[in-house]
C-alpha positions as CSV (number, residue, x, y, z in Angstrom):
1,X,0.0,0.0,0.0
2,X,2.7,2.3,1.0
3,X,4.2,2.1,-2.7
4,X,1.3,1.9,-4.3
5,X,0.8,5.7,-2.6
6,X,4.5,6.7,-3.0
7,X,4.3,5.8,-7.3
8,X,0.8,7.6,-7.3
9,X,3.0,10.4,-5.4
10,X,5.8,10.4,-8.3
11,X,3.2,10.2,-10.9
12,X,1.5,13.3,-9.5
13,X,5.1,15.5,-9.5
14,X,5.6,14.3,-13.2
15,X,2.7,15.4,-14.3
16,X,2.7,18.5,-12.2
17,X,-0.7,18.0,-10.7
18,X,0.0,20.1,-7.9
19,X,-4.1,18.8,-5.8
20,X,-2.8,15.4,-6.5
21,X,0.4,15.9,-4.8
22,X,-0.4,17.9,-2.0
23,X,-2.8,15.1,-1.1
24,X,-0.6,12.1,-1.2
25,X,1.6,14.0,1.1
26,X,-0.9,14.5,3.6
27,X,-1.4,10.8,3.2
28,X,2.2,9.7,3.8
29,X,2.1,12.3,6.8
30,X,-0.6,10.9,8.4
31,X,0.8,7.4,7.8
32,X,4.2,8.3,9.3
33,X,2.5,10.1,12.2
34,X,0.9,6.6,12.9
35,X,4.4,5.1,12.4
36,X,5.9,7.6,14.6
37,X,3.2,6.6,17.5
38,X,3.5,3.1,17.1
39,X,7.2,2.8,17.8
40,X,6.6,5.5,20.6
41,X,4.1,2.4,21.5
42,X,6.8,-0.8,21.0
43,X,4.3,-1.8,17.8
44,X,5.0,-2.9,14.4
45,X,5.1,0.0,11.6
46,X,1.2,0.1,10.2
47,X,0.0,-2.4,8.1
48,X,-2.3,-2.1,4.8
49,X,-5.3,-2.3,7.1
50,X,-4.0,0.6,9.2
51,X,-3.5,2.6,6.6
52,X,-6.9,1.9,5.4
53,X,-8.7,2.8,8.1
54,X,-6.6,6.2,8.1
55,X,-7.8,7.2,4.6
56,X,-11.2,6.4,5.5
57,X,-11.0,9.0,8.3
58,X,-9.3,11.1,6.0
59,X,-12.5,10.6,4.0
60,X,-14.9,11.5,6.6
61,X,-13.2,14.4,8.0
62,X,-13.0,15.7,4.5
63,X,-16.6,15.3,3.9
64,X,-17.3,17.2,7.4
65,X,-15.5,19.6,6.3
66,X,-16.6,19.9,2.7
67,X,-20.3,19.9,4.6
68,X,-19.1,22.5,7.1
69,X,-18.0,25.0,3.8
70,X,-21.4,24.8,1.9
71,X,-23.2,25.6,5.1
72,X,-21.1,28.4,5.2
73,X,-21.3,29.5,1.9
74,X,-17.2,28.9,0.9
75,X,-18.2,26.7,-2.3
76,X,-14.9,26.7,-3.8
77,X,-13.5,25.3,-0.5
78,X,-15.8,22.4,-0.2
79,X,-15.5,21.6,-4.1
80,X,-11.5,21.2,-3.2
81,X,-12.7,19.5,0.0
82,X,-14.4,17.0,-2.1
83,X,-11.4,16.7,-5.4
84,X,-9.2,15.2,-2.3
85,X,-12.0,13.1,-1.4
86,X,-11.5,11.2,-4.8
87,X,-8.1,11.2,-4.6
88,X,-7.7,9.6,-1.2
89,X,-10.9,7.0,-2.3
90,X,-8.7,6.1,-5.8
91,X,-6.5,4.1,-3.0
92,X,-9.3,2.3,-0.9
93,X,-11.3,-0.6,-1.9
94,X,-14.8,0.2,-3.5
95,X,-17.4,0.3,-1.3
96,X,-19.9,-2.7,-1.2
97,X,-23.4,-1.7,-2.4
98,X,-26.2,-1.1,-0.1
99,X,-27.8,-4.6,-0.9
100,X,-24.3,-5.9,-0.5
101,X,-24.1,-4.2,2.9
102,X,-27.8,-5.8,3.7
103,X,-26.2,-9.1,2.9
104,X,-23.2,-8.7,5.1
105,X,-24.7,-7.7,8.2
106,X,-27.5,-10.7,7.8
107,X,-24.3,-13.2,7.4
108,X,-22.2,-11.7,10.2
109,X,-25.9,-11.7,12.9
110,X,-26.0,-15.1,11.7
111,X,-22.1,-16.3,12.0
112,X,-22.0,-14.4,15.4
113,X,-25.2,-16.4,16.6
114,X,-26.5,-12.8,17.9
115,X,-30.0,-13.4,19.2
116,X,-30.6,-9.2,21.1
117,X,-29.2,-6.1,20.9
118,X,-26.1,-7.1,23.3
119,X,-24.7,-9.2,20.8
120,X,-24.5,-6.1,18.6
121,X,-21.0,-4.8,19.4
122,X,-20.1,-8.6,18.7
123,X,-21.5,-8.1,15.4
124,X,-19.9,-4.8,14.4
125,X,-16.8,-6.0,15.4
126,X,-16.7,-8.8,12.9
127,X,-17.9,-6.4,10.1
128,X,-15.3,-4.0,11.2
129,X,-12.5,-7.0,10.3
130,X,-14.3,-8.2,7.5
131,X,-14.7,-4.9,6.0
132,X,-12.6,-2.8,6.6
133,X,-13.3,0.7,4.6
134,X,-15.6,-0.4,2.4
135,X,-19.0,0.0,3.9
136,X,-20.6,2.9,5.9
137,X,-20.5,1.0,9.5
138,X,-23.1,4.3,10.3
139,X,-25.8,2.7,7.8
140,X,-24.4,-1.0,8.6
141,X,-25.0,-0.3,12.5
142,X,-28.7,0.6,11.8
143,X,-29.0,-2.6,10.0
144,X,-27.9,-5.0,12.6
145,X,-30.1,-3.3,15.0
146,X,-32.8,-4.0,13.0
147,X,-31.8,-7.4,12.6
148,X,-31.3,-8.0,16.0
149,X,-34.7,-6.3,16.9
């Protein structure tokens, strides 16, 4: 993952796209930072599926934010919000579709053996490792409640 970011990075300075590469930096930043804390933390460097979970969060802070400058009226700031937005999602997996997501949560209630609404963290959990960045665990959340309802 980390060269698949760092050639995308390269690609970007050839071709001068100055969004491009101002974005993949703030990607390898944030994955050093994480580095940085995990051998503050005697851990392992971050694997593929750290650095996943980082560029959804990028995702969704820049979608707050992108939110946050409509509201306010700063268009051009959210449409820049939202041109990093694709750039960060060209390196995570596509996300499932919303019957896909349906279908998941039924298998993992079923696989978990959840029978109430205590066995819902259970559930989560599993679609958290199953999944990871490619469905809206917001949406799925809702879903296993109902399920478990």
């Amino acid at each position: 993952m980390r060269d698949t970011i760092a050639q995308a990075l390269r690609e970007a300075l050839k071709s001068q796209d100055k969004r491009r590469i101002s974005t993949l930096r703030l990607v390898q930043t944030a994955i050093r930072d994480r580095d940085i804390a995990n051998r503050g933390a005697g851990k392992d460097p971050v694997s593929d599926e750290e650095i996943m979970a980082i560029l959804s969060k990028m995702v969704k802070q820049r979608q707050e934010s992108a939110k946050a400058f409509e509201e306010s009226n700063r268009l051009e700031l959210a449409e820049q919000e939202r041109e990093e937005i694709a750039i960060i999602r060209d390196f995570l997996p596509r996300p499932l579709a919303e019957e896909d997501v349906k279908r998941a949560c039924a298998q993992v209630v079923h696989e978990v053996g959840a029978d109430g609404l205590r066995d819902m963290g259970r559930c989560m959990n599993a679609l958290k490792e199953k999944f990871p960045g490619r469905m809206d665990f917001g949406k799925a959340s809702g879903i296993v409640k109902n399920l478990l309802q």
